[in-house]
DOMAR-280265 format. One record per residue (C-alpha): residue number from 1; residue in one letter; x, y, z. Coordinates in Angstrom, 1 decimal, m for minus. Layout:
<rs>
{nr NUM&rest a&xx X&yy Y&zz Z}
...
</rs>
This chain:
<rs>
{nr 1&rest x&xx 0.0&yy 0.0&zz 0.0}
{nr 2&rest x&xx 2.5&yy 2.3&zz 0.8}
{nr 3&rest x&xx 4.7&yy 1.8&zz m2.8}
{nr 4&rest x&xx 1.0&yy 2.4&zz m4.2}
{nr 5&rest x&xx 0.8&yy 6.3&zz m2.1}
{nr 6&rest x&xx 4.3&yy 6.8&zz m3.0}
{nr 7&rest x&xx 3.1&yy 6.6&zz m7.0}
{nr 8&rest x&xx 0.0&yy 8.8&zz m6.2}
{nr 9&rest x&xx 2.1&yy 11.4&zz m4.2}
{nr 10&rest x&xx 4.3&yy 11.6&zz m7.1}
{nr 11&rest x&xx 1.5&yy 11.9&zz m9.2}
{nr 12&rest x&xx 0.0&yy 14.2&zz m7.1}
{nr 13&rest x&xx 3.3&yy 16.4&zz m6.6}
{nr 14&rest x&xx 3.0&yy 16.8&zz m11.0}
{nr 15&rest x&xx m0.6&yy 17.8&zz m10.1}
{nr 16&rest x&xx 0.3&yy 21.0&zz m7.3}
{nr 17&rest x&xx 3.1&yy 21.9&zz m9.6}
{nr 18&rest x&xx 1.1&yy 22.7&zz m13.0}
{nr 19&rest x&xx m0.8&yy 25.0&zz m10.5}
{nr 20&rest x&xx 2.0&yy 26.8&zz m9.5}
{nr 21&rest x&xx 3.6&yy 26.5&zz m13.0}
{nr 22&rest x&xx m0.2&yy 28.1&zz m14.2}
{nr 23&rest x&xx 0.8&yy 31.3&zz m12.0}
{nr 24&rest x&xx 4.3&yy 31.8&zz m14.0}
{nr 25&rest x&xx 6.7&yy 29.2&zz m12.0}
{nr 26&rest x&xx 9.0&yy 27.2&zz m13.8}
{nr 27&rest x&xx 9.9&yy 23.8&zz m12.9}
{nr 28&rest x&xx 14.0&yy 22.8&zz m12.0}
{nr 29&rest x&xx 15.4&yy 20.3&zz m13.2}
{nr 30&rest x&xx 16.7&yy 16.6&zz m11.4}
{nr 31&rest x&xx 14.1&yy 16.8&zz m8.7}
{nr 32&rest x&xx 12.9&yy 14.1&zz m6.4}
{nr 33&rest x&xx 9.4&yy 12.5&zz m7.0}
{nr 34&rest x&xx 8.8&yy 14.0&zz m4.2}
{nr 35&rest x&xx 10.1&yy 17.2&zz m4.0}
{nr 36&rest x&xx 10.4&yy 20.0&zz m6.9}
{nr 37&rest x&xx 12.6&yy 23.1&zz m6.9}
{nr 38&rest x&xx 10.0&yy 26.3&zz m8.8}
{nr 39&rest x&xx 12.0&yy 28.9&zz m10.4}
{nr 40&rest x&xx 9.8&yy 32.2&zz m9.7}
{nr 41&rest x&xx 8.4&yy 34.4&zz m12.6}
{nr 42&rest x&xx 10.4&yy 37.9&zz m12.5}
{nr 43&rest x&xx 11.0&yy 39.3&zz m8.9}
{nr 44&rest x&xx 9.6&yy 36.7&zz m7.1}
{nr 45&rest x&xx 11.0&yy 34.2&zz m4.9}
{nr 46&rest x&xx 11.5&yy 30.8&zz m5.9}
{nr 47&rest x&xx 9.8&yy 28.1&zz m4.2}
{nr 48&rest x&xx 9.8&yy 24.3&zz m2.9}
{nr 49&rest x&xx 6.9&yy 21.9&zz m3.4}
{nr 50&rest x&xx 7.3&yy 18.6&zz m1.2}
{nr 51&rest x&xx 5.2&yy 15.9&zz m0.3}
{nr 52&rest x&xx 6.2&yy 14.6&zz 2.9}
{nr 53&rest x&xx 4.8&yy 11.5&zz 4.1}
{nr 54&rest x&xx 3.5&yy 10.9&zz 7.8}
{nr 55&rest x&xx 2.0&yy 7.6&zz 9.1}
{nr 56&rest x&xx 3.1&yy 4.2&zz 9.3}
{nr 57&rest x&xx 1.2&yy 0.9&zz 9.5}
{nr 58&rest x&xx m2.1&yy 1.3&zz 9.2}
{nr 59&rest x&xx m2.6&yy 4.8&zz 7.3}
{nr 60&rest x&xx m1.0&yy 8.1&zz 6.4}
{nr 61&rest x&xx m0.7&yy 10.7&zz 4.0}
{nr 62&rest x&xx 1.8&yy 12.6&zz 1.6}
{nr 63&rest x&xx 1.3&yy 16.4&zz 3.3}
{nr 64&rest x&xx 2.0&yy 19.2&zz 0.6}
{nr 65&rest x&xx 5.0&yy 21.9&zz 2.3}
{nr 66&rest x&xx 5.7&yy 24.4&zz 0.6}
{nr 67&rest x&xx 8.7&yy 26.8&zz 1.4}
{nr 68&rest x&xx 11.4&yy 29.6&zz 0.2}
{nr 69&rest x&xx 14.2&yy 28.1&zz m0.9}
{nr 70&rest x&xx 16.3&yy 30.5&zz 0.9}
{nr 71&rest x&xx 15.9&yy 31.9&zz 4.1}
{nr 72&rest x&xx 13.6&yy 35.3&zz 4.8}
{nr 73&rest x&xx 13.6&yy 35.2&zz 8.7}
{nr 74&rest x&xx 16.1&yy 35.6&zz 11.2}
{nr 75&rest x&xx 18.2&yy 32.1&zz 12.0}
{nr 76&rest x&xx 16.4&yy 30.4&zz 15.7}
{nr 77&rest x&xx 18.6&yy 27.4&zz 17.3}
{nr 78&rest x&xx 15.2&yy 24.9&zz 16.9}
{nr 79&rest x&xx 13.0&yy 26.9&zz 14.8}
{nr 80&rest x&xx 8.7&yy 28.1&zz 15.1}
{nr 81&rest x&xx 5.6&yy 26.9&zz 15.3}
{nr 82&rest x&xx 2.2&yy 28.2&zz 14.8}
{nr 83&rest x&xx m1.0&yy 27.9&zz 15.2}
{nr 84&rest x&xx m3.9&yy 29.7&zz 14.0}
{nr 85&rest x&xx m6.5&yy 31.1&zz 16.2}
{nr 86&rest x&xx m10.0&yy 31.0&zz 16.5}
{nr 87&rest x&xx m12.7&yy 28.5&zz 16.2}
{nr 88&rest x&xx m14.9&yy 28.9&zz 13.7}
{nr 89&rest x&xx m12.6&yy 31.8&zz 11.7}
{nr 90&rest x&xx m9.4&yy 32.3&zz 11.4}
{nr 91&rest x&xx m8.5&yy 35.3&zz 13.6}
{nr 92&rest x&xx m4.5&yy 35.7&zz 13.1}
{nr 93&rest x&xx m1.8&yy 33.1&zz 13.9}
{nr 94&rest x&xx 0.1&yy 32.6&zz 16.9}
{nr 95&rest x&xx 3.9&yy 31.8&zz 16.4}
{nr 96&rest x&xx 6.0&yy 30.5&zz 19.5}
{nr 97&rest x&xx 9.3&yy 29.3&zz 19.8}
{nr 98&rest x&xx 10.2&yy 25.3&zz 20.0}
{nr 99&rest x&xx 11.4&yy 24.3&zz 23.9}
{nr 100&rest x&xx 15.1&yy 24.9&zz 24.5}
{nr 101&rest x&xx 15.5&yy 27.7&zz 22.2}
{nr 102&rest x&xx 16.9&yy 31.5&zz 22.9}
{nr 103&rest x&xx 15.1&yy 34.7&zz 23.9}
{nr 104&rest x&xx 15.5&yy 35.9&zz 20.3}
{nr 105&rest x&xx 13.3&yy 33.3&zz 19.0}
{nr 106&rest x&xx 10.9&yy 34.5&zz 21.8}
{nr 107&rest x&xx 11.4&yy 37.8&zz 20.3}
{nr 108&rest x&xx 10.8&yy 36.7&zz 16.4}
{nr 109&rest x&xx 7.9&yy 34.7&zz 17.1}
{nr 110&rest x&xx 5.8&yy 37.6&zz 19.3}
{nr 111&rest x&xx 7.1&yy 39.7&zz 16.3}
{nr 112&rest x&xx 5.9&yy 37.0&zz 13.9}
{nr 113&rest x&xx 2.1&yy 36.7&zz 16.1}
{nr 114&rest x&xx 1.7&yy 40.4&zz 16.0}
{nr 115&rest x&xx 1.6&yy 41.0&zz 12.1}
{nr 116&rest x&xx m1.6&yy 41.8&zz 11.2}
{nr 117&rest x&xx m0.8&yy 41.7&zz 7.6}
{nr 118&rest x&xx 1.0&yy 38.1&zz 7.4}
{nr 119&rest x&xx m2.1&yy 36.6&zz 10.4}
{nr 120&rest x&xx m4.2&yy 38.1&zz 7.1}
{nr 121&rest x&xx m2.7&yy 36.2&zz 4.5}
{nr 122&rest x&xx m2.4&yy 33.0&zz 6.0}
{nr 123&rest x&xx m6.0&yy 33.4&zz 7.1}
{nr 124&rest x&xx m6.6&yy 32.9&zz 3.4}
{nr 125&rest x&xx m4.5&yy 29.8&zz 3.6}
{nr 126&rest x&xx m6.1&yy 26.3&zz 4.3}
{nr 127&rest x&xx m3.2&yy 24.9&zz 5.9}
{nr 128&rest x&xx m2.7&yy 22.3&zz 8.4}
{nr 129&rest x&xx 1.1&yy 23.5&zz 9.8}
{nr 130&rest x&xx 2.5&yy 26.8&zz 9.7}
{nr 131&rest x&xx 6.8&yy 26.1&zz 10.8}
{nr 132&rest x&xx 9.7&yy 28.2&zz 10.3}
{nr 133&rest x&xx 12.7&yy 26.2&zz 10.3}
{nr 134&rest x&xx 16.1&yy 26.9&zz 11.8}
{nr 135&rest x&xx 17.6&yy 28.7&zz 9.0}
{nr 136&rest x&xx 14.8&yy 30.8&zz 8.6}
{nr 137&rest x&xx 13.0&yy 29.4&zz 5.7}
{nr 138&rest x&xx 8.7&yy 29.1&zz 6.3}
{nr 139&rest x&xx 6.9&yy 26.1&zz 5.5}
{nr 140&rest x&xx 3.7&yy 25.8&zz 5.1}
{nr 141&rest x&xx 2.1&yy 22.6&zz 4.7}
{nr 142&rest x&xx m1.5&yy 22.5&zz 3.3}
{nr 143&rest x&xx m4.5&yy 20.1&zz 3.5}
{nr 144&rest x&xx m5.1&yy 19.9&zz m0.3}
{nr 145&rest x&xx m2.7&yy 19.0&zz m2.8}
{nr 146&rest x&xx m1.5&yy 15.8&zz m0.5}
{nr 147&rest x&xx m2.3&yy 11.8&zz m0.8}
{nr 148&rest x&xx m3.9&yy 10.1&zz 2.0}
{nr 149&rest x&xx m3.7&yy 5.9&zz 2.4}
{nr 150&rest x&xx m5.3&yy 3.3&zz 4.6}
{nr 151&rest x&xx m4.5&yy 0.1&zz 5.1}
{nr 152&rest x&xx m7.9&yy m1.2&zz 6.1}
{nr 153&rest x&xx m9.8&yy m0.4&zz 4.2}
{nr 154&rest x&xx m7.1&yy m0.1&zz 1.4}
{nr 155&rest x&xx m7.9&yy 2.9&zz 0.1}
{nr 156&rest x&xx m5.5&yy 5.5&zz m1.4}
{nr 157&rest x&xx m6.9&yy 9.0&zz m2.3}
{nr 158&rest x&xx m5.4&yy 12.4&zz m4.1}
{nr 159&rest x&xx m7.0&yy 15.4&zz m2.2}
{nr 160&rest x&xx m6.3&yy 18.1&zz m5.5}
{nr 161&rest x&xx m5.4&yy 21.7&zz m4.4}
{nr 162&rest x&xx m8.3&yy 23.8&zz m4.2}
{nr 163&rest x&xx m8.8&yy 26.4&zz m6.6}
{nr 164&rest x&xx m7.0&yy 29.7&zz m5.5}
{nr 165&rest x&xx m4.9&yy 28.2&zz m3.0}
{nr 166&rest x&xx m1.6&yy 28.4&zz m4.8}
{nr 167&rest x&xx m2.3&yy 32.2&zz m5.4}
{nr 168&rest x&xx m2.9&yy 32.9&zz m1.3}
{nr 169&rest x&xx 0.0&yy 30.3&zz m0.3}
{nr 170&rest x&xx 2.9&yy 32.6&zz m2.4}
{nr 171&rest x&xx 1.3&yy 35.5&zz m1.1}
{nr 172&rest x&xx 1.8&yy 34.3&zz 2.6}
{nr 173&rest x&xx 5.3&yy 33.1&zz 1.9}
{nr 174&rest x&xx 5.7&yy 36.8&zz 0.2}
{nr 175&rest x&xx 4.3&yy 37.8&zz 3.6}
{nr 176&rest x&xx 6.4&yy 35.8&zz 5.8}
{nr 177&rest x&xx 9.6&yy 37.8&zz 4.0}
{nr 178&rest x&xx 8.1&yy 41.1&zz 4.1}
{nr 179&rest x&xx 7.6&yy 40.6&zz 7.8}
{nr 180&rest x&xx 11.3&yy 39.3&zz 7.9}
{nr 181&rest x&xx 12.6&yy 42.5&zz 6.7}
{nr 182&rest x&xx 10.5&yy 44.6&zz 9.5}
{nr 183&rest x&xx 11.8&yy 42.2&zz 11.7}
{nr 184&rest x&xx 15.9&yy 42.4&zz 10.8}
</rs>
């Protein structure tokens, strides 16, 4: 079952990147079947697509990330996470820093929670994880776009990504570095 996910994330990786490659991205070349390097259209910055896979035995799924391929926030010794708040709406995002780390990735992450503009954008985002990792690079990894596989029942199914949802995911990521630069 798993060999037959890992075919459909692949599949489904070809899938997210015509819609990213519809919005002027280009494609690099020698990628992983899971994992594609995007080349962005004039000023923009280029991208990753992965599907990462989570699960084991009985069920899982290939999880779409996207990130910047290089860094737009300041370094942290463990990286963020988020979470968004509120219940029924999105109302912002709440960054924090991962146990162990500094002050300064205190300090980023209260920076990070208090942007109206990038709480906004990802509001727009259906995402199930919002992390920055150590180097400073955000990922975001959505709900659509992914592969999901059980065992019992065998069942293996492509969620697509929604319509739109590539458009608001570049403009959170353009987000995440304008907030960098207030930040720095």
């Amino acid at each position: 079952m798993r060999r037959l996910s890992a075919r459909r994330a692949a599949a489904a990786l070809a899938s997210d990147t015509e819609e990213f490659e519809r919005l002027g991205y280009r494609a690099g070349e020698g990628d992983s079947p899971h994992s594609v390097a995007l080349k962005a259209p004039g000023e923009g910055r280029d991208l990753v697509l992965r599907l990462r896979p989570e699960g084991r035995v009985f069920g899982g799924n290939w999880g779409l990330e996207v990130s910047t391929v290089e860094p737009v926030l300041p370094a942290t010794a463990r990286g963020l996470a988020a979470r968004g708040r509120g219940v029924v709406k999105m109302q912002g995002v709440r960054f924090r820093a991962r146990r162990g780390d500094d002050e300064s990735a205190s300090r980023v992450a209260d920076a990070l929670s208090a942007d109206t503009a990038l709480g906004e954008a990802l509001g727009r985002v259906h995402f199930e994880r919002v992390t920055v990792e150590p180097d400073g690079r955000p990922a975001i990894r959505h709900l659509g776009g992914s592969v999901v596989w059980l065992l019992l029942p065998p069942v293996v199914r492509a969620t697509p990504l929604p319509e739109g949802q590539s458009e608001a995911i570049v403009a959170a990521l353009e987000e995440f570095a304008r907030a960098g630069e207030r930040i720095m």
